[in-house]
C-alpha positions in Angstrom: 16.3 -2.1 22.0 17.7 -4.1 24.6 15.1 -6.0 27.5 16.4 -6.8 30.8 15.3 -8.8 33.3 15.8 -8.4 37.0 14.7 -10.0 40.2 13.4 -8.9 43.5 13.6 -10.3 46.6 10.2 -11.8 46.7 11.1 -13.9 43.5 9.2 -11.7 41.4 10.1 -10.5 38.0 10.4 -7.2 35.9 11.7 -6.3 33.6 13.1 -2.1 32.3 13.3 -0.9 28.8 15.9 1.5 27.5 14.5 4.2 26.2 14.9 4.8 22.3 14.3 8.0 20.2 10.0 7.5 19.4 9.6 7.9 15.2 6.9 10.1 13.6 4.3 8.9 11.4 5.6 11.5 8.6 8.7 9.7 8.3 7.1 6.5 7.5 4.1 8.2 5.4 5.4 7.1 1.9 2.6 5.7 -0.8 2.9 1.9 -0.3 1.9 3.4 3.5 -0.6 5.2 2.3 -2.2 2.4 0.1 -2.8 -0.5 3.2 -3.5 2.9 5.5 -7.0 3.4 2.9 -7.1 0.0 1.3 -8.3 -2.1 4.7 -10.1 0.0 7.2 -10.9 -3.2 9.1 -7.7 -2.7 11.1 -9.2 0.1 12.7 -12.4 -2.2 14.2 -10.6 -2.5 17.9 -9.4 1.1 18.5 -6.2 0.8 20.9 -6.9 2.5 23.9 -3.1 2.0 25.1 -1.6 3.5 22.7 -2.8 7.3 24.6 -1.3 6.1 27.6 1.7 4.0 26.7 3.9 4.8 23.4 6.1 1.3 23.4 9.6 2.3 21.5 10.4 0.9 18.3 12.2 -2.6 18.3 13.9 -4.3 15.3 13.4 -8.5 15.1 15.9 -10.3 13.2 12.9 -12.6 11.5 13.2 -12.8 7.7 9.2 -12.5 7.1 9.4 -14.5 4.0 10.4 -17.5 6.0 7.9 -20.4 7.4 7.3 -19.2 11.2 9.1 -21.5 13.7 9.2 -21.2 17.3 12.4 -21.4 18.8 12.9 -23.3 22.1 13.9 -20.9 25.3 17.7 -20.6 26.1 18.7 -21.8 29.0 20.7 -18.7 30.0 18.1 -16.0 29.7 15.6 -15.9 32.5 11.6 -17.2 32.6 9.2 -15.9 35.2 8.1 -19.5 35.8 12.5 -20.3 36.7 12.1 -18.7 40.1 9.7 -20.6 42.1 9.6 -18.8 46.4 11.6 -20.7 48.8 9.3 -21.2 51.6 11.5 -21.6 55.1 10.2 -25.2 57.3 7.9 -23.4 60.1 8.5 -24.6 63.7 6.1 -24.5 66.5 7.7 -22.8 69.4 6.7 -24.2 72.8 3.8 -22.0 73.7 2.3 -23.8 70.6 1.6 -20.7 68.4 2.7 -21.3 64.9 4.5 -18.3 63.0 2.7 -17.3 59.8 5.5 -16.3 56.7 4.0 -13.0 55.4 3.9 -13.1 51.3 3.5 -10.5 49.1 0.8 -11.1 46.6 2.0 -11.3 43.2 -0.4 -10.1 40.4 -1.0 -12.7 37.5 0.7 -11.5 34.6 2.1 -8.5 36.5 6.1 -9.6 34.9 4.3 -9.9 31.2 2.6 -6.2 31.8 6.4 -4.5 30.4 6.8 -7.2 27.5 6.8 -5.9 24.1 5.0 -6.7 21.3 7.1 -8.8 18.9 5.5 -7.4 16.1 4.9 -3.7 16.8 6.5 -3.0 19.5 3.9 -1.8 21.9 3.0 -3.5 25.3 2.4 -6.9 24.9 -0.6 -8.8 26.4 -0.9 -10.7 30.1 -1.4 -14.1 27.7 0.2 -15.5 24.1 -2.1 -14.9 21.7 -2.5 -17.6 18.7 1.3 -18.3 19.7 2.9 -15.0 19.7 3.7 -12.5 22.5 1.5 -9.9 20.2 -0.8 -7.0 21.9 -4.2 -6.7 21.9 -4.4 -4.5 18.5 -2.1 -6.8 16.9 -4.0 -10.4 18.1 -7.1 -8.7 16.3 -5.5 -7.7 13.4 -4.4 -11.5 12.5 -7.6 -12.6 13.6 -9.4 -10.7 11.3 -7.1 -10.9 8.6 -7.3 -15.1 8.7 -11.6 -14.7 9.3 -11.9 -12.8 6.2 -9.1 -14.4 3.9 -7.8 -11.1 2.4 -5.4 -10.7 0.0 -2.6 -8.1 0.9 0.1 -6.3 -1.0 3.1 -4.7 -0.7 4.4 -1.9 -3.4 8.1 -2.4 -1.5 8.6 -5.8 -1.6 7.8 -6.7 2.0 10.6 -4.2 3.6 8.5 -2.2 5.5 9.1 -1.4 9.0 6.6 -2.4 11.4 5.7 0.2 14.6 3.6 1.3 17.1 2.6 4.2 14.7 3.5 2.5 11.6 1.2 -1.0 11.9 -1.5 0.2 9.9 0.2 1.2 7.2 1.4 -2.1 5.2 -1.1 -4.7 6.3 1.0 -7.2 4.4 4.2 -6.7 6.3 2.3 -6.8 9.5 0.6 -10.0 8.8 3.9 -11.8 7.6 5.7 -10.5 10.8 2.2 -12.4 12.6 3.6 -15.0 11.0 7.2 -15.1 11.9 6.9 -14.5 15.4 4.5 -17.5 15.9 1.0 -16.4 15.4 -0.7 -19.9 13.8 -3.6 -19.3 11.6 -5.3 -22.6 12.9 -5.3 -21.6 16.2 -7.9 -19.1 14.8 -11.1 -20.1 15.3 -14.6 -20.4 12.9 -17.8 -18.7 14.2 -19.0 -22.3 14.6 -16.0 -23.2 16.6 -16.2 -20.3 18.4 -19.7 -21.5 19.2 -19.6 -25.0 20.1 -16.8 -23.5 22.6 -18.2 -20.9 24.1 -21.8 -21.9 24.2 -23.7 -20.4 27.1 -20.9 -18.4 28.2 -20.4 -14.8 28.5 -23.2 -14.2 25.8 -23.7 -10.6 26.4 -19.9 -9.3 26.6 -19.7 -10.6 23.6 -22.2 -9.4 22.0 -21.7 -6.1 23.7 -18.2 -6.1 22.0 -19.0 -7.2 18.8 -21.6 -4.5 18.4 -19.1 -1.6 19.4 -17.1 -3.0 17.0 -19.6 -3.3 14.3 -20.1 0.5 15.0 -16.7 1.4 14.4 -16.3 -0.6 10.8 -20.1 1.3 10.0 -18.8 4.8 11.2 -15.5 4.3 9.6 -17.4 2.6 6.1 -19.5 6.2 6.2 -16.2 8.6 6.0 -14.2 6.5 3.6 -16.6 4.6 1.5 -18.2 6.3 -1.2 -17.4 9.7 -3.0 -19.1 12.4 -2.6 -21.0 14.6 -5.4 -18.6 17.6 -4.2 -15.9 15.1 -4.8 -17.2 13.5 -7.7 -17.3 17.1 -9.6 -13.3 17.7 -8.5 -12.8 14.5 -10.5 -14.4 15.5 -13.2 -12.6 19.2 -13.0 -9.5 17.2 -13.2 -10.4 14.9 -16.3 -11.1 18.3 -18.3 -7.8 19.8 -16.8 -5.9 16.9 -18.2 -7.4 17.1 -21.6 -8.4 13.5 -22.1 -11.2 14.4 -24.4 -10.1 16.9 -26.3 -11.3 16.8 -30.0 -7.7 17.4 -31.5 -4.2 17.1 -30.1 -2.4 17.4 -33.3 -1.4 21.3 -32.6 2.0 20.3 -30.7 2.7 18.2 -33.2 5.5 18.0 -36.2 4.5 17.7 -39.1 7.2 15.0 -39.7 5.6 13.1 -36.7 2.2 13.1 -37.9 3.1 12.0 -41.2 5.1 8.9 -39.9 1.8 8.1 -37.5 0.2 8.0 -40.8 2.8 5.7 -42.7 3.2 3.4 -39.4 -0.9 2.8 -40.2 -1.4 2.6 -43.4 2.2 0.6 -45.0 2.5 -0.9 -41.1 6.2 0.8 -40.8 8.0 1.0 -37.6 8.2 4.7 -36.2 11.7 6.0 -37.0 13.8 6.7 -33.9 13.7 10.4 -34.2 9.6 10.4 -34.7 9.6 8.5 -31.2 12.1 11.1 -29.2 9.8 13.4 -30.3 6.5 11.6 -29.3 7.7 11.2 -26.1 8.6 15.0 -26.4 5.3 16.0 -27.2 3.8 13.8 -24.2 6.8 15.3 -21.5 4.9 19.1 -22.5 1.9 17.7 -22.3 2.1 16.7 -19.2 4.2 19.4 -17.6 1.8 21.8 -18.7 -0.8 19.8 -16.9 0.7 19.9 -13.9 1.2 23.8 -14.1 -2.6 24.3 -14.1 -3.4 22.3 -10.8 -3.8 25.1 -7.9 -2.1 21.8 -5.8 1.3 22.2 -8.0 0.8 25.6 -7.9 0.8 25.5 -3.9 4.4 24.0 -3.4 7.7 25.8 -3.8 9.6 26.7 -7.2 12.3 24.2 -6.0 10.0 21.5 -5.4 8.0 22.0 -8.7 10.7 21.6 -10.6 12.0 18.7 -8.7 8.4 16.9 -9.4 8.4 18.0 -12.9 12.1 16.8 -13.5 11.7 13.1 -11.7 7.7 12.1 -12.0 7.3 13.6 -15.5 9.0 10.8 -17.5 7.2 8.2 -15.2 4.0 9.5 -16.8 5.6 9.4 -19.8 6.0 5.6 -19.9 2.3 4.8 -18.3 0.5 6.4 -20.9 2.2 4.4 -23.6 1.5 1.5 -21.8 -2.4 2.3 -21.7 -1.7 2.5 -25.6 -1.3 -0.8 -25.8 -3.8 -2.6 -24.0 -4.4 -5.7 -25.9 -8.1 -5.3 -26.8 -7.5 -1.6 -28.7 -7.5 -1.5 -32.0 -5.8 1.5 -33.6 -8.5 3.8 -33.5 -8.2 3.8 -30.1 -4.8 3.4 -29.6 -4.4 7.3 -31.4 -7.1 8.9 -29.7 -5.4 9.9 -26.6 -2.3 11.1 -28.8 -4.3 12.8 -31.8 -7.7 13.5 -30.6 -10.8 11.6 -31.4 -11.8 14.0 -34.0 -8.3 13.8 -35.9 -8.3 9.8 -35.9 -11.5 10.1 -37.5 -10.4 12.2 -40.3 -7.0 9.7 -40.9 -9.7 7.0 -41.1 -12.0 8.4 -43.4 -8.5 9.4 -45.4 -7.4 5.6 -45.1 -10.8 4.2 -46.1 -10.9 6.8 -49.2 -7.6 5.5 -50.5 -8.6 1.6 -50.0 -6.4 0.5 -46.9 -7.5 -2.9 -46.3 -7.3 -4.5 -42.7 -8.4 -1.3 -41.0 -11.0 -2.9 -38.7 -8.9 -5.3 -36.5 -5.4 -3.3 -36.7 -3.3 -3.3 -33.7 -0.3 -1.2 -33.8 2.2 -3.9 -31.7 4.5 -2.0 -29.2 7.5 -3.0 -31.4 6.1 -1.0 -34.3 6.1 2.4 -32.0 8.7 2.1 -30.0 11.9 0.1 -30.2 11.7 -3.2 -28.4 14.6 -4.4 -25.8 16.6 -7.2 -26.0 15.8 -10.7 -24.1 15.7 -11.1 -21.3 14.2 -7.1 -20.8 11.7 -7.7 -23.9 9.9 -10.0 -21.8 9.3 -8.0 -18.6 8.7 -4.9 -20.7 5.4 -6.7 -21.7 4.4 -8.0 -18.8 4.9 -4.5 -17.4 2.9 -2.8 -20.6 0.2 -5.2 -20.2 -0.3 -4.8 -16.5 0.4 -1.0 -16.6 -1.9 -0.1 -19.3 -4.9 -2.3 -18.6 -5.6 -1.3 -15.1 -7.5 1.8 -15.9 -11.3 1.4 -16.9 -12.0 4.8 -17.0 -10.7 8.3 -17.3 -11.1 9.3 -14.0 -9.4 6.4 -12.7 -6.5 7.0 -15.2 -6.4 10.6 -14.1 -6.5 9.6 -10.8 -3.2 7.6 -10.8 -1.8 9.6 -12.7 -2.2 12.4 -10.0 -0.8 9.8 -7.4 2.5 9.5 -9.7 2.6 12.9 -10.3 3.2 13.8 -6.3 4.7 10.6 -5.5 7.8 12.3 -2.9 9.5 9.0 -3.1 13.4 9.7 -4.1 13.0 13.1 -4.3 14.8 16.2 -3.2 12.0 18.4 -1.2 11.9 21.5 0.6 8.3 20.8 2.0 8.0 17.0 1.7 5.0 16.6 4.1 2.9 19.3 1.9 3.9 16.7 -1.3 2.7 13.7 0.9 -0.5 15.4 2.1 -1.4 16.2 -2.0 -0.9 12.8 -2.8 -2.7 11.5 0.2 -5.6 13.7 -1.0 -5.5 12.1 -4.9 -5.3 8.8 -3.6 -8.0 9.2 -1.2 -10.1 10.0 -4.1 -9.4 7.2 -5.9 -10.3 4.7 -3.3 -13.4 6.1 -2.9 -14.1 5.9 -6.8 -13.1 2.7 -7.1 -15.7 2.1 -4.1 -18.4 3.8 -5.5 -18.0 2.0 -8.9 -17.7 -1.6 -7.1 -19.7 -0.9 -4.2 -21.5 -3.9 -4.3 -18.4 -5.9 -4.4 -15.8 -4.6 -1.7 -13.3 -7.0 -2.3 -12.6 -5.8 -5.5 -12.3 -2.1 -4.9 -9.6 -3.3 -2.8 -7.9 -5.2 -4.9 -7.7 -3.0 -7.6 -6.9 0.1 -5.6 -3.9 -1.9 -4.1 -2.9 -3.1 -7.6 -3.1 0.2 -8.8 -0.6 1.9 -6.0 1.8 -0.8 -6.9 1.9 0.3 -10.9 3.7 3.5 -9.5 6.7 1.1 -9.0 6.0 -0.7 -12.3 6.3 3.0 -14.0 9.4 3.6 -12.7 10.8 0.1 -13.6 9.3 0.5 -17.0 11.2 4.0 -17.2 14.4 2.3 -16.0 14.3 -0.6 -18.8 13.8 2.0 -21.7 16.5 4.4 -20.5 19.2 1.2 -20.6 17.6 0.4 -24.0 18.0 3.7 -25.5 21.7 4.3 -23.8 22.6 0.9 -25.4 21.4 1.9 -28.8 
C-alpha cells in the first residue's frame, strides 16, 4: 500500500491512501487462527469501535519480527508534519493607523495523524505514538495487556502469520512480536503503582469508569467461553463412546499373525517384524476411518471432501496414537490397552503370569521394539516428537478432542466446501478449550497453555508422519 503525502496551501498536511482489495476473515481462519482467536479472550477487553466505521486496507511491513526492535531515524526526503512551519508575512500599519489582521485557518491537533495507519494492523492509527509505535488504539491495548499480565504466546506456523485489521486477533504471538518491531517498548509500559504515583488525583472517575466497562467485557466474555456446559459435556462423552476408547476387546480386526507377534514382542522382548507393523498401522487406518464415518459432522460434508479428509488427516491420526503409546510412565499393560482392549491385555497377562514370565511389572515396550527406529539425526527428533505428542493428553476426552481437531484440520487440502470443514473444526476446538477450562479452572494460565500446546501437536503429527514416510521409503 503506498501513503502519500501532500500539502495545502495553509501548510497543512494530509495524506490519501490507495485503495487495496479488503481480505475476509475466512481466508485467514486456519487452526493456528483459530487457537490465539479462543486461547486469550483478553484481546477482546477494549472492543474497537472504529473498526464499524473505518475498515483500514491491509499493509505489508518489511520487519523481520524475530529481530530486536530498532527505531530507524526519519529520512530526510520524505515529508514530517512538523517540516512545514506557516510563513507569516511582516504586517505594516497603514497611515490611518489601523493594523491588518492575517486571517488563519485553525488547524486541528492531530488532524494530519487522523489518515496514518497502524504499523501493525493496518487500521487508523492514533492522534499520539503509543509506547513508541504509530499503533491504534486496539493495538496500544493489546501490548499493554500482554506486557501487564506476562503471557506466554504461541504460534503453530512459526511466526508467519499475517497481521490485519480482521486478522489481529487471531495469532496473538505474531501480533505482539510485530509490537515489537515497529517500536512498541515494554518499559514504557507502566506498573499499577507507577500508574499511581503518576496519575494520583487525576481523572479518578474516567478511569475507573473505563476500567469497569472493561472488567464487564472480560466477565461477559469469561461467561460464554469459559466453562463447558452439561449439554456440551454429554456431546463429549457421545464422542468418547463413538471413538471406542473403552471398548473391552479390539482384537476382532486383528490377524492372527499380528496378535501372536504382540505376544512374542512381550513375553521373549522381540522386535515387531516389518510386516506385523504395516499391518498395525492397517488396523489403526480402519479404525479410524470408520470412526469418522459415524460422526453426523463427517457425514454433513460432501463425498469429495470426505474422502479428501479421510485420504490426508487419516495417517496423521495414525502416528498420534502411537505416540500416546509411548508415554514414558506406561508400562505395557497400558501401552496395549488402546490397541487390544482392556479386557484382552488382561487375559495375555494372566496367560504370561501362568507360564512364569518374569519382569512383567515394570515392562516398557521402547518405540524401537514396535516400530523401526530412524537413523540419526531423525531418531532424535522422532522422540522428542513421541514424547511431546503422546503425553499431552490426560484424559480421553481431551485425546478425543484433538483428535477431532486433526481430523477436520482443512490445512493442505483440496475442498469443495472449505468454510463448512473450518466451522467443524472450530466447533471441536471450541470444546476443547472449554474442557480444558473446566478441568483447570482454578488455574487459567494453564488451560491456556495447554490448549495452545495442544493445537501446535497437529503440526508435530504431520512432521512425525513425514519422518516415518522417509524412513520407510529408505528401507
Amino acid at each position: 500500500m503506498e501513503l502519500q503525502c501532500y500539502l495545502d496551501k495553509e501548510c497543512v498536511a494530509y495524506a490519501e491512501l490507495q485503495p487495496e482489495q479488503q481480505g475476509t476473515f475466512m481466508d485467514f481462519k486456519t487452526l493456528v487462527e483459530v487457537s490465539s482467536l479462543l486461547a486469550c479472550q483478553q484481546d477482546y477487553s477494549q472492543p474497537d469501535d472504529a473498526e464499524a466505521d473505518y475498515q483500514a486496507p491491509a499493509i505489508s511491513l518489511p520487519i523481520n519480527i524475530f529481530q530486536q526492535p530498532t527505531i530507524s531515524p526519519q529520512r530526510s526526503d520524505t515529508f514530517s508534519p512538523g517540516d512545514c512551519q506557516p510563513v507569516i508575512q511582516p504586517t505594516t500599519v497603514p497611515p490611518s493607523g489601523e493594523q491588518i489582521v492575517t486571517e488563519k485557518k485553525a488547524r486541528k491537533r492531530g488532524e494530519a495523524a487522523q489518515v496514518r495507519p497502524c504499523q501493525v494492523c493496518g487500521e487508523r492509527a492514533g492522534k499520539h505514538s503509543y509506547y513508541g509505535g504509530e499503533v491504534c488504539p486496539s493495538c496500544r491495548a493489546f501490548f499493554r495487556r500482554s506486557v501487564q499480565s506476562g503471557c506466554t504466546y504461541y504460534c503453530v506456523k512459526d511466526g508467519s502469520c499475517q497481521v490485519m485489521i480482521k486478522t489481529r486477533k487471531n495469532c496473538q504471538f505474531c501480533r505482539y512480536k510485530l509490537c515489537l518491531a515497529v517500536g512498541m517498548k515494554t518499559t514504557w509500559v507502566l506498573t499499577e503503582e507507577e500508574k499511581e504515583q503518576k496519575f494520583a488525583g487525576r481523572g479518578k472517575r474516567k478511569r475507573k469508569s473505563e476500567d469497569q466497562d472493561e472488567e464487564n467485557i472480560d466477565n461477559n466474555l469469561a461467561v460464554i467461553t469459559s466453562f463447558i456446559s452439561e449439554e456440551e459435556m454429554l456431546e463429549v462423552k457421545d464422542l468418547v463412546k463413538t471413538s471406542g476408547y473403552f471398548e473391552m476387546s479390539k482384537v476382532n480386526d486383528m490377524e492372527t499373525s499380528l496378535i501372536r507377534d504382540i505376544i512374542r514382542m512381550i513375553a521373549f522382548r522381540h522386535p515387531l517384524p516389518v510386516n506385523s507393523q504395516k499391518q498395525l498401522k492397517e488396523v489403526l487406518n480402519k479404525r479410524f476411518r470408520k470412526i469418522a464415518k459415524r460422526l453426523q459432522e463427517f457425514q454433513m460434508l460432501s463425498f469429495k471432501d470426505r474422502e479428501e479428509i479421510l485420504t490426508q488427516n487419516i495417517p496423521y491420526l495414525v502416528e498420534m496414537q502411537i505416540c500416546t503409546i509411548f508415554h514414558p510412565s506406561l508400562v505395557w499393560r497400558d501401552q496395549l490397552i488402546p490397541l487390544m482392549g482392556l479386557q484382552e491385555v488382561d487375559k495375555l497377562e494372566s496367560k504370561l503370569k501362568s507360564l512364569n514370565i518374569a519382569g512383567l511389572d515394570d515392562l516398557q515396550v521402547p518405540y524401537c521394539h514396535m516400530f523401526t527406529q530412524p537413523q540419526p539425526p531423525d531418531i532424535k527428533q522422532l522422540q522428542e516428537t513421541v514424547k511431546e505428542v503422546g503425553g499431552w493428553a490426560q484424559d480421553a476426552c481431551e485425546y478425543v478432542l484433538l483428535s477431532l481437531v486433526l481430523l477436520f484440520c482443512p490445512d493442505m487440502l483440496d475442498l469443495m466446501e472449505r468454510r463448512r470443514v473450518e466451522e467443524i473444526q472450530l466447533k471441536f476446538a471450541t470444546l476443547l478449550q472449554k474442557y480444558l477450562n473446566q478441568r483447570h479452572q482454578t488455574e487459567p494460565s494453564v488451560s491456556v497453555s495447554r490448549f495452545a500446546s495442544g493445537l501446535n501437536l497437529v503440526t508435530k503429527c504431520k512432521e512425525m508422519y513425514r519422518i516415518v514416510l522417509v524412513m520407510e521409503e529408505e528401507h
